[in-house]
PQR file with spaces between the fields and no chain letter, atoms N, CA, C, O and H, PARSE charges and radii, in Angstrom:
ATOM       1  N    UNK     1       0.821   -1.190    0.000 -0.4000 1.5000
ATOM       2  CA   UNK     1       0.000    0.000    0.000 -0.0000 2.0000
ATOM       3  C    UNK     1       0.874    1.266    0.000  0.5500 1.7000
ATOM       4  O    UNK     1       0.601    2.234   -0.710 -0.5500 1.4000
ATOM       5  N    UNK     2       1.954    1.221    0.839 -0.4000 1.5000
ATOM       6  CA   UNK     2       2.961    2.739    0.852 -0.0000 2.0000
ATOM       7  C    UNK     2       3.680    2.821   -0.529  0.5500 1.7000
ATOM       8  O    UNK     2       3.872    3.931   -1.027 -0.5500 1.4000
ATOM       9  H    UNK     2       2.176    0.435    1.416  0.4000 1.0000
ATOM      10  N    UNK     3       4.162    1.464   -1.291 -0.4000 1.5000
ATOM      11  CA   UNK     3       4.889    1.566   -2.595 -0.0000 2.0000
ATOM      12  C    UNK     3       3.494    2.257   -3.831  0.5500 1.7000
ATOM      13  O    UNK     3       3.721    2.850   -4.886 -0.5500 1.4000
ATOM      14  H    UNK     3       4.006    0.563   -0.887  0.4000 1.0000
ATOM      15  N    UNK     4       2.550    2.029   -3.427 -0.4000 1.5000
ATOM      16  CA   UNK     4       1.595    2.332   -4.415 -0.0000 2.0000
ATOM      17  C    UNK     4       1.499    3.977   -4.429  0.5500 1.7000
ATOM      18  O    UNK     4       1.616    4.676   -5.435 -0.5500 1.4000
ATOM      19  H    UNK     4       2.365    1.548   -2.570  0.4000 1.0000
ATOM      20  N    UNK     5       1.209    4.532   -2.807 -0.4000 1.5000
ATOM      21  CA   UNK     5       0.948    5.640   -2.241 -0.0000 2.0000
ATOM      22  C    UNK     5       1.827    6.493   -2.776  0.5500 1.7000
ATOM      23  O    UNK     5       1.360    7.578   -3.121 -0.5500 1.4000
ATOM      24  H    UNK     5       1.114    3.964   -1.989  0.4000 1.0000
ATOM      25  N    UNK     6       3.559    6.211   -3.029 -0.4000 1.5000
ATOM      26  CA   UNK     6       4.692    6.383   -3.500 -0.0000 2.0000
ATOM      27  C    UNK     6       4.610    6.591   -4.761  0.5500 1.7000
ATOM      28  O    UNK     6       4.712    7.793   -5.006 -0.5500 1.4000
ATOM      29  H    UNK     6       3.938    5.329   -2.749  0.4000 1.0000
ATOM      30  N    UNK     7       4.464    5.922   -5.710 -0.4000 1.5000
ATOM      31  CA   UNK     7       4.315    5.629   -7.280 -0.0000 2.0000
ATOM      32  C    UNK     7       3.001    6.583   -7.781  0.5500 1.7000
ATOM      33  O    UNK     7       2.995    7.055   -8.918 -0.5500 1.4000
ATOM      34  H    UNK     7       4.381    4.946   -5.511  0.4000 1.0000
ATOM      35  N    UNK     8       1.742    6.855   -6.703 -0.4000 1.5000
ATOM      36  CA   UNK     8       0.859    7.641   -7.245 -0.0000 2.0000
ATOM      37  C    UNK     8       1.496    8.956   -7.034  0.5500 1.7000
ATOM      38  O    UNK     8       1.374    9.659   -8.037 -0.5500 1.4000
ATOM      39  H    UNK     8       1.747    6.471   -5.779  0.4000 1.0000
ATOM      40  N    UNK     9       2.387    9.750   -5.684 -0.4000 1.5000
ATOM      41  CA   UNK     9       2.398   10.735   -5.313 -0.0000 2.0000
ATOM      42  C    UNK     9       3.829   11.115   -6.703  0.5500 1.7000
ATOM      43  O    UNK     9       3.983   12.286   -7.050 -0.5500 1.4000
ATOM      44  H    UNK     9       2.486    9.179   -4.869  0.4000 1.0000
ATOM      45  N    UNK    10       4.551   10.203   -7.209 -0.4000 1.5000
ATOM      46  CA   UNK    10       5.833   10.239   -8.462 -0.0000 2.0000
ATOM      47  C    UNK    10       4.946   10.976   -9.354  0.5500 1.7000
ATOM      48  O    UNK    10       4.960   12.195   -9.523 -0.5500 1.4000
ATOM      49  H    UNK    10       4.427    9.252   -6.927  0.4000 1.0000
ATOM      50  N    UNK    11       4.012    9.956  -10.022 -0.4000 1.5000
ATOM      51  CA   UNK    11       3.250   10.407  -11.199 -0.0000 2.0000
ATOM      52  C    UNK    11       2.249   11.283  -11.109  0.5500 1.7000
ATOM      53  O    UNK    11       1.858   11.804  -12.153 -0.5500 1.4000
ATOM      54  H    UNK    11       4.000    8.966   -9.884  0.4000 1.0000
ATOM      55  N    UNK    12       1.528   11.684   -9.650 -0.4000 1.5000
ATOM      56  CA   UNK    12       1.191   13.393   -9.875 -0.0000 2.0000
ATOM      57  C    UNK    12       2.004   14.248  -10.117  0.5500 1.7000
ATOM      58  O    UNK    12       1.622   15.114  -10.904 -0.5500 1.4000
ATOM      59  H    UNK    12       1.846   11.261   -8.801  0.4000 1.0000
ATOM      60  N    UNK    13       3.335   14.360   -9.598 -0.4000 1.5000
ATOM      61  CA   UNK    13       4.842   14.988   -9.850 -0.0000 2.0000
ATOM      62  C    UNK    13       4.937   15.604  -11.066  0.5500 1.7000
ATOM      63  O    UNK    13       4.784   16.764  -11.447 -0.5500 1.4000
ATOM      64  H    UNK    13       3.645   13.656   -8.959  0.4000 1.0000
ATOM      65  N    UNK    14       5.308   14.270  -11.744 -0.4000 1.5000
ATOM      66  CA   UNK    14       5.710   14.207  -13.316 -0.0000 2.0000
ATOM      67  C    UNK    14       4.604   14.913  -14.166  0.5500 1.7000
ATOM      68  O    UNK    14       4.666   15.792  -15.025 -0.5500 1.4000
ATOM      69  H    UNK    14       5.433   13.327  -11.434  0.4000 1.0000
ATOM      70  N    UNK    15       3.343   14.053  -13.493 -0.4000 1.5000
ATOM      71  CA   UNK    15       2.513   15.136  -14.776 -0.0000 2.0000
ATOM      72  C    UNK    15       2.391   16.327  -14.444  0.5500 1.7000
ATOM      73  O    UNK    15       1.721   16.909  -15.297 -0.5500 1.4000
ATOM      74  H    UNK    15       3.293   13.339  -12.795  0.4000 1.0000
ATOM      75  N    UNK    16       2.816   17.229  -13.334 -0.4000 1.5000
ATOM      76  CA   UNK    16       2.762   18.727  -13.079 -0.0000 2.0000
ATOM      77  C    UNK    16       3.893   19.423  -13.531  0.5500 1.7000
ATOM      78  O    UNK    16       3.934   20.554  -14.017 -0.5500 1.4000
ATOM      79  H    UNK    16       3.360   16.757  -12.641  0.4000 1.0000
ATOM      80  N    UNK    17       5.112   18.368  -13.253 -0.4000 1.5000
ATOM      81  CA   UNK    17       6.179   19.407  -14.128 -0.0000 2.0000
ATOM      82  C    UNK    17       5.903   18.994  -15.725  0.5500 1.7000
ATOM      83  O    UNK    17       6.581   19.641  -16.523 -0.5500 1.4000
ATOM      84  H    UNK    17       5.079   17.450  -12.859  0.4000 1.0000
ATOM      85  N    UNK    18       5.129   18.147  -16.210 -0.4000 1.5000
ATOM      86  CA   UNK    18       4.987   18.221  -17.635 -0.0000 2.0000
ATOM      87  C    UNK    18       3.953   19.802  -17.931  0.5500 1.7000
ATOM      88  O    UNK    18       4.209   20.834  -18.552 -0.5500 1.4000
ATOM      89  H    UNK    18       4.578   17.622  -15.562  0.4000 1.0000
ATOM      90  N    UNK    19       3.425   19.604  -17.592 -0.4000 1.5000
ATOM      91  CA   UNK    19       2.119   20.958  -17.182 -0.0000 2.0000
ATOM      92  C    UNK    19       2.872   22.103  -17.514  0.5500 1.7000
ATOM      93  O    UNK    19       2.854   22.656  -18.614 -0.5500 1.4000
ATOM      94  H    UNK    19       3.217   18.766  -17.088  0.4000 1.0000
ATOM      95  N    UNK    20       3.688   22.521  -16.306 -0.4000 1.5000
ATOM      96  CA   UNK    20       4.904   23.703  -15.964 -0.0000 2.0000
ATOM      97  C    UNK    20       5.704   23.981  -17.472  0.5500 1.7000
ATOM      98  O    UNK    20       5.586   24.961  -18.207 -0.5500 1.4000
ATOM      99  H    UNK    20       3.703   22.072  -15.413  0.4000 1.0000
ATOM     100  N    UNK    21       6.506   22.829  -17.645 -0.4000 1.5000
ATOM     101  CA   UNK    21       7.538   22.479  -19.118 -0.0000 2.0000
ATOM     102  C    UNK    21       6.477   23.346  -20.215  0.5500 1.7000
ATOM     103  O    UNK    21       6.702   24.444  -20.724 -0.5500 1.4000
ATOM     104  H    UNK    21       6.601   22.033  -17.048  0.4000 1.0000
ATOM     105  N    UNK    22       5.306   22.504  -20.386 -0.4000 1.5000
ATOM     106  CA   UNK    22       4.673   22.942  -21.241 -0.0000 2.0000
ATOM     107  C    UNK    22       4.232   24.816  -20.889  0.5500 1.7000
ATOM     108  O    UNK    22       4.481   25.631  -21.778 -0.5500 1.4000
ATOM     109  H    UNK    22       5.124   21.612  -19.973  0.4000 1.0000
ATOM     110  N    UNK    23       3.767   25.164  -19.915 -0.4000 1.5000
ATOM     111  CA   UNK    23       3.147   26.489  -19.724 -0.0000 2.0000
ATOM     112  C    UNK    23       4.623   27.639  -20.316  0.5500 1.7000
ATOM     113  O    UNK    23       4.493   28.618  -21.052 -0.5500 1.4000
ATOM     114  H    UNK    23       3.565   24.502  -19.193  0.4000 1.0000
ATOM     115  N    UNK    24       5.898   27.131  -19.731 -0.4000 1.5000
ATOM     116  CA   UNK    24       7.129   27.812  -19.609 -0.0000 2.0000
ATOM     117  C    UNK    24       7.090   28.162  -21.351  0.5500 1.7000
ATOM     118  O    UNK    24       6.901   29.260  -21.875 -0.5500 1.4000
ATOM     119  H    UNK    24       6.004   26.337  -19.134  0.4000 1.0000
ATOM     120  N    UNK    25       7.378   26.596  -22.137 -0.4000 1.5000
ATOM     121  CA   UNK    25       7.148   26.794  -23.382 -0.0000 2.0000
ATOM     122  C    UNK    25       6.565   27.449  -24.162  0.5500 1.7000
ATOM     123  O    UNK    25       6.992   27.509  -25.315 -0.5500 1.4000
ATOM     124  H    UNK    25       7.532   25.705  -21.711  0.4000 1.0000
ATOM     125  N    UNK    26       5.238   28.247  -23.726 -0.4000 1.5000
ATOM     126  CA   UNK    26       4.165   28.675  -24.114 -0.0000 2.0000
ATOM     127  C    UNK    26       4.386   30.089  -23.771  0.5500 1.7000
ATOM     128  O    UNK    26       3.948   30.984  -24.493 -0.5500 1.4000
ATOM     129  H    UNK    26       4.891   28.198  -22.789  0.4000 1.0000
ATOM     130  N    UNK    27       4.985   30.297  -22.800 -0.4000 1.5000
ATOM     131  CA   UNK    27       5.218   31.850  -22.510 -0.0000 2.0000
ATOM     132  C    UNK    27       6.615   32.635  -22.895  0.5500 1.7000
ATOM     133  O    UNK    27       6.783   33.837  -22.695 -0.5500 1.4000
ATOM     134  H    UNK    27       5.340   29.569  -22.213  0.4000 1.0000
ATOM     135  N    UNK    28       7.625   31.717  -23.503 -0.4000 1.5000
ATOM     136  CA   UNK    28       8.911   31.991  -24.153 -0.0000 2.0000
ATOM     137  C    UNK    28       8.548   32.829  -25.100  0.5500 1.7000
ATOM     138  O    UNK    28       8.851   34.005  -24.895 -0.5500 1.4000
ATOM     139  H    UNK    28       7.488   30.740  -23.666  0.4000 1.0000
ATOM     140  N    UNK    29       7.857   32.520  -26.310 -0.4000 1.5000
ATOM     141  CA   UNK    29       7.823   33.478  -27.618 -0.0000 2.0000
ATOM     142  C    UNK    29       7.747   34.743  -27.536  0.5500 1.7000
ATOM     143  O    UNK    29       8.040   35.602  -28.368 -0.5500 1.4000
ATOM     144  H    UNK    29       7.611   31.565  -26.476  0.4000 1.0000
ATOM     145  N    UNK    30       7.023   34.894  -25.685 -0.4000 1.5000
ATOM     146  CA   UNK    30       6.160   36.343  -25.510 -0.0000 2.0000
ATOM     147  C    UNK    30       6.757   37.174  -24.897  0.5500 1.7000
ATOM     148  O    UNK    30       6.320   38.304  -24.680 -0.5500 1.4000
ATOM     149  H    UNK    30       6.785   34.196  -25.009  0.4000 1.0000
ATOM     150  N    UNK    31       8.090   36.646  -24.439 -0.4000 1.5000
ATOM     151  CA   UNK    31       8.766   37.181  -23.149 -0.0000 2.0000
ATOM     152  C    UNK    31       9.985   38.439  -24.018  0.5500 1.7000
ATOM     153  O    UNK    31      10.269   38.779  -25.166 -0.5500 1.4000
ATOM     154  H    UNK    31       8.445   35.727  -24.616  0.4000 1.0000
ATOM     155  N    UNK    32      10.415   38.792  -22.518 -0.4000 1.5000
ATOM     156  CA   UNK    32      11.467   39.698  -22.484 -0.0000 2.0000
ATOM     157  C    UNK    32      12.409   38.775  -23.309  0.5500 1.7000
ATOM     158  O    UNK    32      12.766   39.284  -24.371 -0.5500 1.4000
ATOM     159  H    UNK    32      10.184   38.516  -21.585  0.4000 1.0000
ATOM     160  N    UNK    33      12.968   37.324  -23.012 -0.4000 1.5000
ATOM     161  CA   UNK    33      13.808   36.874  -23.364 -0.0000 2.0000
ATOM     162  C    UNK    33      13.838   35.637  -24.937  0.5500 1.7000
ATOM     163  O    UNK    33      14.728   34.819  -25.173 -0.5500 1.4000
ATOM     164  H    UNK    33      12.678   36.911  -22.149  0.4000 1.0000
ATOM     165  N    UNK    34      12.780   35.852  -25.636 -0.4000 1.5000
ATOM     166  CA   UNK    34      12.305   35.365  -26.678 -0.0000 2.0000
ATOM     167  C    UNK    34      13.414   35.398  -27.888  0.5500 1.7000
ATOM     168  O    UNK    34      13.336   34.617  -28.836 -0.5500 1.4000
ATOM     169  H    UNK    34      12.058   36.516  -25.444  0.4000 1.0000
ATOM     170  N    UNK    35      14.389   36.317  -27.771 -0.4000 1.5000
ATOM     171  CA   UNK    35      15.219   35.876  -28.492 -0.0000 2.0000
ATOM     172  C    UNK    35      16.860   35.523  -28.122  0.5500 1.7000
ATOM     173  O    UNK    35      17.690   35.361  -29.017 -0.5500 1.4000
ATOM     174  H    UNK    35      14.453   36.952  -27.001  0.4000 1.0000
ATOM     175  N    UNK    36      17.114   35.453  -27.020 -0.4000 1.5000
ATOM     176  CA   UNK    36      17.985   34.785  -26.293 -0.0000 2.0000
ATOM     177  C    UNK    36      18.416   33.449  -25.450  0.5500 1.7000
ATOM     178  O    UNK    36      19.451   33.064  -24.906 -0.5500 1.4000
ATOM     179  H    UNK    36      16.440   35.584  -26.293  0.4000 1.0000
ATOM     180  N    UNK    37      16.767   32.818  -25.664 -0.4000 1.5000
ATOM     181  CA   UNK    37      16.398   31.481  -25.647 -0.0000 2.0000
ATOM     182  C    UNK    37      16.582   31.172  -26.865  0.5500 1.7000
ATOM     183  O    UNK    37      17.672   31.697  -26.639 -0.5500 1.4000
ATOM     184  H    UNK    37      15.926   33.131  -26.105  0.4000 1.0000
ATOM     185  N    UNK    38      16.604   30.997  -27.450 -0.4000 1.5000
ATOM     186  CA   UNK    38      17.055   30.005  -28.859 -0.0000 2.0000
ATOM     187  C    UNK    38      18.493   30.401  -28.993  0.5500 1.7000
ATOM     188  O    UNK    38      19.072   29.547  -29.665 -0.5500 1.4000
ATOM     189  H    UNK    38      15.718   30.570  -27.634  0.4000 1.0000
ATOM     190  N    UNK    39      19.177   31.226  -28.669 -0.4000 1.5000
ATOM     191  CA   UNK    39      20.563   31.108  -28.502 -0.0000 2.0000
ATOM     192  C    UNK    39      21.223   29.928  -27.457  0.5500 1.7000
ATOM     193  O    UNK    39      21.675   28.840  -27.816 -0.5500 1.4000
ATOM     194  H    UNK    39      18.706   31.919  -28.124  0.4000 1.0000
ATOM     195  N    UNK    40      21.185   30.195  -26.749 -0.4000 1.5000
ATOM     196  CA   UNK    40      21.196   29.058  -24.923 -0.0000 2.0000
ATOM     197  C    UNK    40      20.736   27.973  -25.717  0.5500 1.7000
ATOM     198  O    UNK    40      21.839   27.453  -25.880 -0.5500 1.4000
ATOM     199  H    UNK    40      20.818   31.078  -26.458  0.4000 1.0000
ATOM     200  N    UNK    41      19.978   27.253  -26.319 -0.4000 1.5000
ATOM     201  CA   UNK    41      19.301   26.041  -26.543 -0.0000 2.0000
ATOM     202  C    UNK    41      20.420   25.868  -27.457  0.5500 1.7000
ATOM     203  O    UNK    41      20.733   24.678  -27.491 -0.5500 1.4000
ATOM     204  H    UNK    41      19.081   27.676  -26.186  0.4000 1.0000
ATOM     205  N    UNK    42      21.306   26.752  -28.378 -0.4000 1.5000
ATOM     206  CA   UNK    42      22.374   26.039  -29.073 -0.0000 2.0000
ATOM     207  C    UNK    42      23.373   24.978  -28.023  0.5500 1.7000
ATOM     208  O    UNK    42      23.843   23.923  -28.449 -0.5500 1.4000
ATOM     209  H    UNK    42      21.052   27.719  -28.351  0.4000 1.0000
ATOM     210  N    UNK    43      23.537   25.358  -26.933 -0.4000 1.5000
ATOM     211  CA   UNK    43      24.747   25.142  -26.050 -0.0000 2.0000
ATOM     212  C    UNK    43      23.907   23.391  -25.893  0.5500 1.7000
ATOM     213  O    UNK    43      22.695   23.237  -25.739 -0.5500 1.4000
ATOM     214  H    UNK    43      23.156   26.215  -26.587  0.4000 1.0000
ATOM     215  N    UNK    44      24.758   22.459  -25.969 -0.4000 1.5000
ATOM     216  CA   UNK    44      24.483   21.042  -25.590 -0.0000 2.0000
ATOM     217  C    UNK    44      23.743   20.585  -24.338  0.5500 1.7000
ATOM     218  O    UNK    44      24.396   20.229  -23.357 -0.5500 1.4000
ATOM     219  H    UNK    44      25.743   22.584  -26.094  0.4000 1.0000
ATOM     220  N    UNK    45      22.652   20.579  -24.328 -0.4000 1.5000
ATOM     221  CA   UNK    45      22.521   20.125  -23.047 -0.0000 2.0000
ATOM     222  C    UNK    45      21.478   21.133  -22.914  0.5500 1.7000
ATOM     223  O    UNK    45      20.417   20.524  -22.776 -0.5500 1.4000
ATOM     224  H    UNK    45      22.122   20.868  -25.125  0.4000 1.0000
ATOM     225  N    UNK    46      21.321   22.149  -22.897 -0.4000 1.5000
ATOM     226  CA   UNK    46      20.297   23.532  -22.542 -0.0000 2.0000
ATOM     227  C    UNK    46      19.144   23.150  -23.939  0.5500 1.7000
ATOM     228  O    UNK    46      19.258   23.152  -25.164 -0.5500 1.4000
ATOM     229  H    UNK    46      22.183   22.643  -23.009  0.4000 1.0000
ATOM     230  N    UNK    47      18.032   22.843  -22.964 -0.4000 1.5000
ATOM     231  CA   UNK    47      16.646   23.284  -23.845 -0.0000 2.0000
ATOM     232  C    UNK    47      16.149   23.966  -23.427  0.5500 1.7000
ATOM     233  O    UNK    47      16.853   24.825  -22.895 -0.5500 1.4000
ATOM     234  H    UNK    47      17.940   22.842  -21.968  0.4000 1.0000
ATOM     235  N    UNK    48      14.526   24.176  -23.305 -0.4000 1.5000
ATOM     236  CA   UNK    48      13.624   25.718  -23.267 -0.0000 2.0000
ATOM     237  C    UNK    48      13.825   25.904  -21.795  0.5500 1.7000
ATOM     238  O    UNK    48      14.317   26.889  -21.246 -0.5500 1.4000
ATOM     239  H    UNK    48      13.954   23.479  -23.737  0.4000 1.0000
ATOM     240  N    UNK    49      13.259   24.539  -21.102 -0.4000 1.5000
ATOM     241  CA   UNK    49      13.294   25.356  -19.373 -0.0000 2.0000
ATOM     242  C    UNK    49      14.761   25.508  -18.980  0.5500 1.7000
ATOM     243  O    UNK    49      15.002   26.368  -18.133 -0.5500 1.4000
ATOM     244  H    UNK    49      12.860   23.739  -21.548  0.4000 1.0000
ATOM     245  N    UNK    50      15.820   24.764  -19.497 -0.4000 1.5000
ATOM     246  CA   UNK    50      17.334   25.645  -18.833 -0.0000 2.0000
ATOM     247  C    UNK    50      17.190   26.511  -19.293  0.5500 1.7000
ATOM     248  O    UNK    50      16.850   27.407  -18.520 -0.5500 1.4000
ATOM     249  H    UNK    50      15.624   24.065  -20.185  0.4000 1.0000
ATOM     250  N    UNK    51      17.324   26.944  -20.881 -0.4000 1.5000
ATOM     251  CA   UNK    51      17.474   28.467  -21.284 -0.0000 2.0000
ATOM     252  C    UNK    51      16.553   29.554  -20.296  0.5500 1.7000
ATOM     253  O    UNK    51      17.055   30.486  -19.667 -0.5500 1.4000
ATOM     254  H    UNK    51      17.600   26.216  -21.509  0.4000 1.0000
ATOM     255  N    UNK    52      14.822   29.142  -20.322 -0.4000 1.5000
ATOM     256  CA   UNK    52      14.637   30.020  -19.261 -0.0000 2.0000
ATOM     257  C    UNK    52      14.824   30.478  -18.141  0.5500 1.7000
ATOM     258  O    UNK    52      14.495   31.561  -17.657 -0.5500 1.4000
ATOM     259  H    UNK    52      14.415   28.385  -20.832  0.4000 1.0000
ATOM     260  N    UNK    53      15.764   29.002  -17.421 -0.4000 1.5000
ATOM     261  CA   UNK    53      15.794   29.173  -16.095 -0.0000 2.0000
ATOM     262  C    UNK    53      17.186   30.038  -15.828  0.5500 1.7000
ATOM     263  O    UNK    53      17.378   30.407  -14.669 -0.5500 1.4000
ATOM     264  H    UNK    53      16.031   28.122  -17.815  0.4000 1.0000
ATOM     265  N    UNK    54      18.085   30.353  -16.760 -0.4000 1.5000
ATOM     266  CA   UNK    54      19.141   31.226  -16.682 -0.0000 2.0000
ATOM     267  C    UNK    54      18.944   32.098  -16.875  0.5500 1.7000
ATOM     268  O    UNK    54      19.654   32.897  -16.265 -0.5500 1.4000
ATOM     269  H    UNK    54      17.929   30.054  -17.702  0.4000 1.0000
ATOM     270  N    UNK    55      17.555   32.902  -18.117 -0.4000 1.5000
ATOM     271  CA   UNK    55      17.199   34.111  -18.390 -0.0000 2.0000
ATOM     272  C    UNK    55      16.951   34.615  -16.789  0.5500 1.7000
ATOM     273  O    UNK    55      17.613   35.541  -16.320 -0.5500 1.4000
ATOM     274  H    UNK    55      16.978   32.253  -18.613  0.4000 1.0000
ATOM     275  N    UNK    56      15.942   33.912  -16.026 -0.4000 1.5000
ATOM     276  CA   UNK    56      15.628   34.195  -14.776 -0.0000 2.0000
ATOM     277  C    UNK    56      16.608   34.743  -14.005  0.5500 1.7000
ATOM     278  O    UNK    56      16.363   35.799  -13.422 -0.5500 1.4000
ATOM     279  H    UNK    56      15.404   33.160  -16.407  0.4000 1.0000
ATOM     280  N    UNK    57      17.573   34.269  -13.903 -0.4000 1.5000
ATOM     281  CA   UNK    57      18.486   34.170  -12.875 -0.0000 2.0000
ATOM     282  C    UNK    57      19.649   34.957  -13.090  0.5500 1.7000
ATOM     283  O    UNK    57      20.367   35.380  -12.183 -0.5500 1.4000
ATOM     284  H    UNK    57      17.772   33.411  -14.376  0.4000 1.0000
ATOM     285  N    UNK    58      19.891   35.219  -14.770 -0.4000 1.5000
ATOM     286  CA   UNK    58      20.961   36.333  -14.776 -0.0000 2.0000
ATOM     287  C    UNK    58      20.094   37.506  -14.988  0.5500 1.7000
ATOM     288  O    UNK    58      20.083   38.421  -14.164 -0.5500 1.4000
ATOM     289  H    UNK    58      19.308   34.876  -15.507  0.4000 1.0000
ATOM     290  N    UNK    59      19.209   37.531  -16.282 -0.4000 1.5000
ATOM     291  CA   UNK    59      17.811   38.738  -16.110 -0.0000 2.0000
ATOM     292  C    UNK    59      19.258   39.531  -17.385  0.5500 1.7000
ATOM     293  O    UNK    59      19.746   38.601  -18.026 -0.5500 1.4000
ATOM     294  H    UNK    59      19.218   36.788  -16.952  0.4000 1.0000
ATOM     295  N    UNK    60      19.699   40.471  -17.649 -0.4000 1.5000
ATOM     296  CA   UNK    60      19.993   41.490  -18.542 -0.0000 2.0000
ATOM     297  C    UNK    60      21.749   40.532  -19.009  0.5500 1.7000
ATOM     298  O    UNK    60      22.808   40.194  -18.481 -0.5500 1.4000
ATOM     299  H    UNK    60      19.303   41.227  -17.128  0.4000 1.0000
ATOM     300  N    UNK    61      21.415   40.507  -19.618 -0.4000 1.5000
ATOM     301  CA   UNK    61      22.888   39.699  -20.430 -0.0000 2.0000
ATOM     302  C    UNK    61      23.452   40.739  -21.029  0.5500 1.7000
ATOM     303  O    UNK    61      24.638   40.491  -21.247 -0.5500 1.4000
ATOM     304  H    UNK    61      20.554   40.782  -20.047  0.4000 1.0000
ATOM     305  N    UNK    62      23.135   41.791  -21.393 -0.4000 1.5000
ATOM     306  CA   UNK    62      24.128   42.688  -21.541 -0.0000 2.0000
ATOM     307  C    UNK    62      24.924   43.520  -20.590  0.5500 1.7000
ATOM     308  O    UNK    62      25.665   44.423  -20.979 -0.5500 1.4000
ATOM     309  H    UNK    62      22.172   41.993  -21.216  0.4000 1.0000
ATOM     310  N    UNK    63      24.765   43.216  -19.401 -0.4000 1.5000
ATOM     311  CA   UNK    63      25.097   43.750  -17.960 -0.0000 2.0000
ATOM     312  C    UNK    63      26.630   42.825  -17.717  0.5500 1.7000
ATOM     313  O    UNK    63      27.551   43.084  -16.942 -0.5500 1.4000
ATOM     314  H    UNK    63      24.163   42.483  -19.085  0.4000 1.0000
ATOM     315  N    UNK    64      26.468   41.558  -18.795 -0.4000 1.5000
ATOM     316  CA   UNK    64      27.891   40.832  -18.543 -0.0000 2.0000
ATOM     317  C    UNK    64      29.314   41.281  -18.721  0.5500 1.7000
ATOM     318  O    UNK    64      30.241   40.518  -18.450 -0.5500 1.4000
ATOM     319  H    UNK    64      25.720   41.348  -19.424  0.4000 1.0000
């Protein structure tokens, strides 16, 4: 019963950060950072939510 309780509370998880992934995706085109995300997604490894999650976190890339 707790491995089940476990495995249901995983896969509410998963399908909310699928939810999130998707909403993030959806609000890229519109954003401040709409064209500096598809730059970042060149770098190996970085897709939409890393690229956004660095836009977040550095915020003005020309400040570098």
């Amino acid at each position: 019963m707790t491995i089940t309780d476990y495995l249901v509370a995983v896969e509410a998880l998963v399908q909310r950060r699928g939810t999130l992934d998707t909403a993030i995706a959806e609000l890229v085109p519109t954003s401040l950072y709409a064209a500096i995300v598809p730059v970042l997604r060149c770098f190996r490894g970085v897709d939409t939510l890393s690229a956004a999650g660095l836009c977040a976190e550095i915020g003005d890339f020309g400040l570098l």
